[in-house]
LUMRO-601170 format. One line per field, with one value per residue: residue in three letters; x, y, z of N, C-alpha, C in turn. Coordinates in Angstrom, 1 decimal. Layout:
<recs>
residuo: (ALA	...)
npx: (X	...)
npy: (Y	...)
npz: (Z	...)
capx: (X	...)
capy: (Y	...)
capz: (Z	...)
cpx: (X	...)
cpy: (Y	...)
cpz: (Z	...)
</recs>
This chain:
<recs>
residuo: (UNK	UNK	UNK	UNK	UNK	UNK	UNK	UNK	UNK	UNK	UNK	UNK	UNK	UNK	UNK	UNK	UNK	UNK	UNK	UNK	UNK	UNK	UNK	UNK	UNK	UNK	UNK	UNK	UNK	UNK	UNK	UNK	UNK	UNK	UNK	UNK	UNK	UNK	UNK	UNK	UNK	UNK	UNK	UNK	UNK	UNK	UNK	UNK	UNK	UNK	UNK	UNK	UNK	UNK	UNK	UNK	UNK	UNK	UNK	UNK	UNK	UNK	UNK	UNK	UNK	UNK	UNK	UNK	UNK	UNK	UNK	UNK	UNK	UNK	UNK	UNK	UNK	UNK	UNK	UNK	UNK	UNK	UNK	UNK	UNK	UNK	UNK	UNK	UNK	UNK	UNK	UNK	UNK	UNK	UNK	UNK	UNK	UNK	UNK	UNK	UNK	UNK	UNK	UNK	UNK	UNK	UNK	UNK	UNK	UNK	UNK)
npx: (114.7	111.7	109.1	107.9	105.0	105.7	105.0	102.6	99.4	97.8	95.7	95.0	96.0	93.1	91.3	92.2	92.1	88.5	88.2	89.5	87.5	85.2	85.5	86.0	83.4	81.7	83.0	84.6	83.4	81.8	83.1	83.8	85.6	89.2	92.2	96.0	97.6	100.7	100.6	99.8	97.1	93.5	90.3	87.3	83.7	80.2	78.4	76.6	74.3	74.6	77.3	78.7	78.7	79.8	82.4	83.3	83.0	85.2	87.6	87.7	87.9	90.3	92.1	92.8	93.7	95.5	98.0	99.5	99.1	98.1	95.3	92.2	88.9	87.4	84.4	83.0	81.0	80.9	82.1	79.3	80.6	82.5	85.3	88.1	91.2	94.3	97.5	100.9	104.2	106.5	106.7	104.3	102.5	102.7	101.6	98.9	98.2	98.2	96.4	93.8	93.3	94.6	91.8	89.4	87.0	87.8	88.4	87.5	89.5	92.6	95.2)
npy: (-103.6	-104.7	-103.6	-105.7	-106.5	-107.1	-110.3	-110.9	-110.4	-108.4	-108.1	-109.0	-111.6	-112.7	-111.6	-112.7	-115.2	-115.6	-114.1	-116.3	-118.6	-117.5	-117.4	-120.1	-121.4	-119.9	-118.8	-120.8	-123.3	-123.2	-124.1	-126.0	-127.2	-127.2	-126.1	-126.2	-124.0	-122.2	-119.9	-119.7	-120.5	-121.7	-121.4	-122.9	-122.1	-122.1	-120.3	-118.0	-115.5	-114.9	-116.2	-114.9	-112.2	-113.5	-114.0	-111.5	-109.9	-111.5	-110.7	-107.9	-107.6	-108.6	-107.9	-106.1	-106.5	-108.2	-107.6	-108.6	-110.4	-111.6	-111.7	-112.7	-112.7	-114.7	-114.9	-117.6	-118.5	-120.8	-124.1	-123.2	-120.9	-119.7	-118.3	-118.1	-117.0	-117.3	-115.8	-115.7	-114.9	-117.5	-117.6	-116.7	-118.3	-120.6	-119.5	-119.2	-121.8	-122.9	-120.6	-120.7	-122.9	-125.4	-125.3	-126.2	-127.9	-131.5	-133.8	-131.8	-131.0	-132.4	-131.7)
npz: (-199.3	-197.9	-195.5	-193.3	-191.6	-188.0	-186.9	-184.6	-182.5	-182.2	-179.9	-176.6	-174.1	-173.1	-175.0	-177.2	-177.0	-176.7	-179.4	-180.9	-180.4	-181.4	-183.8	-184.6	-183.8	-185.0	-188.5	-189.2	-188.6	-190.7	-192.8	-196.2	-197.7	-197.0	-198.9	-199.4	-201.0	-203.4	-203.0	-199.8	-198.2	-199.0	-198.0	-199.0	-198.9	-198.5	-200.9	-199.8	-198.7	-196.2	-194.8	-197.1	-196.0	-192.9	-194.0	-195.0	-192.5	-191.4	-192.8	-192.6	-189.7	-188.9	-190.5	-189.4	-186.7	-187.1	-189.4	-190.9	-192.5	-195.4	-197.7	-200.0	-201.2	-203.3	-205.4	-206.3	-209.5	-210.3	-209.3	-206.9	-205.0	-202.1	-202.1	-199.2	-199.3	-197.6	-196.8	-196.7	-195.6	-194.8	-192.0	-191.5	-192.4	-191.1	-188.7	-189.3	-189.8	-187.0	-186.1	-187.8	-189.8	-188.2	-186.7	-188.1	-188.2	-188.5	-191.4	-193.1	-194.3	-195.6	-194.8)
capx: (114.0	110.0	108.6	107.1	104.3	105.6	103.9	102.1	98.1	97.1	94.6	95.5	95.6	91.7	91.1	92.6	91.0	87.6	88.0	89.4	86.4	84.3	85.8	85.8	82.0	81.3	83.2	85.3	82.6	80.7	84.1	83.9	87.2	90.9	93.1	96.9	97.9	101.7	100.5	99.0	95.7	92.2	89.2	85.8	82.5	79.3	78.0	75.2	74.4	75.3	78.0	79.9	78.8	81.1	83.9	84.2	83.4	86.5	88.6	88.2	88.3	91.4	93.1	92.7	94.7	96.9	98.0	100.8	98.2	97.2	94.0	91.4	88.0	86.6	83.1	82.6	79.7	80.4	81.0	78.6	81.3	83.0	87.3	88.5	92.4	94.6	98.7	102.0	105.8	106.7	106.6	103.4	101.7	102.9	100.5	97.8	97.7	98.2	95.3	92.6	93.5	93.9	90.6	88.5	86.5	88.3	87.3	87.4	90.8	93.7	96.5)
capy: (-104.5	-104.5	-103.5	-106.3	-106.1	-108.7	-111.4	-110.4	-110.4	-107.0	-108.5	-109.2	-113.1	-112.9	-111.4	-113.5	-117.3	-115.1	-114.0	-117.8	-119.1	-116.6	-117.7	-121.7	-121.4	-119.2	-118.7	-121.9	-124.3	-123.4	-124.4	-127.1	-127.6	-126.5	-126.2	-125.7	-123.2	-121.4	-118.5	-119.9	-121.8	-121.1	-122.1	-122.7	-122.3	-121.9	-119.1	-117.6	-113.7	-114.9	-116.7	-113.7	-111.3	-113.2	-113.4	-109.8	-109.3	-111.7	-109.9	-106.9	-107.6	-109.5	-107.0	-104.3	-107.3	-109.4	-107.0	-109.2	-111.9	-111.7	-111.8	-112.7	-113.5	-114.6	-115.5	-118.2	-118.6	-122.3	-124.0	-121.8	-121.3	-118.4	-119.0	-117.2	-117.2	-116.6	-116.1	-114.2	-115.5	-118.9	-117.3	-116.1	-120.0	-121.7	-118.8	-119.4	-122.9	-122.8	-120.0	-120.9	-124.5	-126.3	-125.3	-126.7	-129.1	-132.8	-134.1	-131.2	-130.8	-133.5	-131.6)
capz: (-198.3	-198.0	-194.4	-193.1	-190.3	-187.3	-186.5	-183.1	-182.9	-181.7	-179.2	-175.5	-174.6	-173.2	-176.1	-178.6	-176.8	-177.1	-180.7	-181.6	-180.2	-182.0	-185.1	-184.0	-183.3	-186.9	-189.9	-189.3	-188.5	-192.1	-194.0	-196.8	-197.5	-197.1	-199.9	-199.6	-202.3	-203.6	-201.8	-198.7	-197.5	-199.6	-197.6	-199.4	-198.5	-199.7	-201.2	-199.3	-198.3	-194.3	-194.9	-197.6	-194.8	-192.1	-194.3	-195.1	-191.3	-190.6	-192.9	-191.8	-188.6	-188.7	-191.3	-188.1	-185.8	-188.0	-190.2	-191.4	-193.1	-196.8	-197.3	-201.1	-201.3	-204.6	-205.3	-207.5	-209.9	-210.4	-208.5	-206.5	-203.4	-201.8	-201.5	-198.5	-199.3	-196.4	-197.1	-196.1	-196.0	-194.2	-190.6	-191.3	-192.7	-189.5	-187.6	-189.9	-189.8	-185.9	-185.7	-188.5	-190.2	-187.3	-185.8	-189.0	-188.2	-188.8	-192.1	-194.5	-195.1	-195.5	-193.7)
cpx: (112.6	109.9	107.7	106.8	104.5	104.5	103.3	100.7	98.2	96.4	95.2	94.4	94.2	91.1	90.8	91.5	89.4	87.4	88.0	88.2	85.0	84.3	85.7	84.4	81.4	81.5	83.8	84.8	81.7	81.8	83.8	84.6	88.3	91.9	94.4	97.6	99.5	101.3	99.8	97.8	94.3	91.4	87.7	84.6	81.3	78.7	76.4	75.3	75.2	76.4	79.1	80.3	80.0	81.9	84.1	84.1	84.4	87.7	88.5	88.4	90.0	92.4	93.5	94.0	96.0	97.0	99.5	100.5	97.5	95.9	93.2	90.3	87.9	85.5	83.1	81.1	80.0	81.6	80.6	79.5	81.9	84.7	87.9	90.2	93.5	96.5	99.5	103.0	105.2	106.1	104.7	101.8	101.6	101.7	99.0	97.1	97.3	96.4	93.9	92.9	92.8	92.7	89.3	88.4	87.1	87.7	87.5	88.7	92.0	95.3	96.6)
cpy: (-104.0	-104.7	-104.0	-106.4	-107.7	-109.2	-111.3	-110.2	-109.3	-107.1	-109.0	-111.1	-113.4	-113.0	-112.3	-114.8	-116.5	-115.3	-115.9	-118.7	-118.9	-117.1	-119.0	-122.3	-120.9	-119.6	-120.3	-123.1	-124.5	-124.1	-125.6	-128.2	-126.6	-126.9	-126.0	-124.9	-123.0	-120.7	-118.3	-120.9	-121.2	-122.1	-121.8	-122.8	-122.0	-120.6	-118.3	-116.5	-114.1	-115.5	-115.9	-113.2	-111.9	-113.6	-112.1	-109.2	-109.6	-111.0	-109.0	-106.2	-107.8	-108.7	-105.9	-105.4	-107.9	-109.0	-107.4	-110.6	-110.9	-112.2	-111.9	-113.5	-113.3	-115.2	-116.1	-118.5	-120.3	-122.8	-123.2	-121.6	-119.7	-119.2	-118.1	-117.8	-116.5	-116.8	-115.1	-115.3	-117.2	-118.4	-117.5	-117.6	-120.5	-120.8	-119.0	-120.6	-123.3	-122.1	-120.4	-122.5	-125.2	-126.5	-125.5	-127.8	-130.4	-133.3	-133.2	-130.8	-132.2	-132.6	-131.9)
cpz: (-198.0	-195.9	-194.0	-192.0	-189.2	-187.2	-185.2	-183.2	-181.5	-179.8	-177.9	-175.1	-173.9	-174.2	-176.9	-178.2	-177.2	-178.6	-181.7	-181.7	-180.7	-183.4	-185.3	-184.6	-184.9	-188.1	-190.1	-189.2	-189.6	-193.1	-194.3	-196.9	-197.6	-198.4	-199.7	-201.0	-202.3	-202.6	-200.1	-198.5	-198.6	-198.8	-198.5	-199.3	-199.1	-199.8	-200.9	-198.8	-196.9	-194.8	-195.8	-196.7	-193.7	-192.9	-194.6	-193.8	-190.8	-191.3	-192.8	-190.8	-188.2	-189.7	-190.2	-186.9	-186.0	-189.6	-191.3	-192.5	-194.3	-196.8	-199.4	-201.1	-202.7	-204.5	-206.8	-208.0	-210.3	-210.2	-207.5	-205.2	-203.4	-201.1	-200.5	-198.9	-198.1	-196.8	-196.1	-196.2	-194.9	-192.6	-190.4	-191.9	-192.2	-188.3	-188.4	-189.5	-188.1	-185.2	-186.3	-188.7	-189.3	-186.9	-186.8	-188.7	-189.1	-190.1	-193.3	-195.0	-195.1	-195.0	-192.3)
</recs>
């Protein structure tokens, strides 16, 4: 049986509305669109030096808090976009979608 990290965000609940709102305001307001994948959610955005930079600041922020969430960026050369992929078991899709999904702007995804 594999030792899996509960589900619990590190961060104390000031914290957390802060950081959401951090993330709201930022990386979640540049997203294109939402994909539902097998392995979780892939968001895509476009591929610009600011725009890699906060995703490798949100994952490795967020790999220090929610150490229970899968995590793959790929950089596509065509079309030119950056895929943040976000996964983990069932428990762990309902916090996702709850914490990131939902809070994409209306419009770019159809869930």
């Amino acid at each position: 049986m594999e030792n899996e990290s509960p589900i619990a965000c590190r961060l104390t609940t000031p914290e957390l509305a802060a950081r959401l709102e951090e993330i709201r305001a930022g990386l979640l307001s540049r997203v294109e669109s939402v994909e539902r994948t097998d392995a979780g959610y892939r968001l895509r955005l476009s591929n610009t030096d600011e725009i890699a930079a906060s995703v490798l600041d949100f994952v490795r922020y967020e790999r220090q808090c929610c150490p229970f969430l899968d995590f793959q960026v790929t950089i596509l050369a065509q079309p030119r976009a950056i895929a943040l992929e976000l996964g983990g078991n069932s428990d762990v899709m309902a916090f996702i979608h709850t914490a990131f999904i939902a809070n994409v702007p209306t419009g770019k995804h159809p869930l």
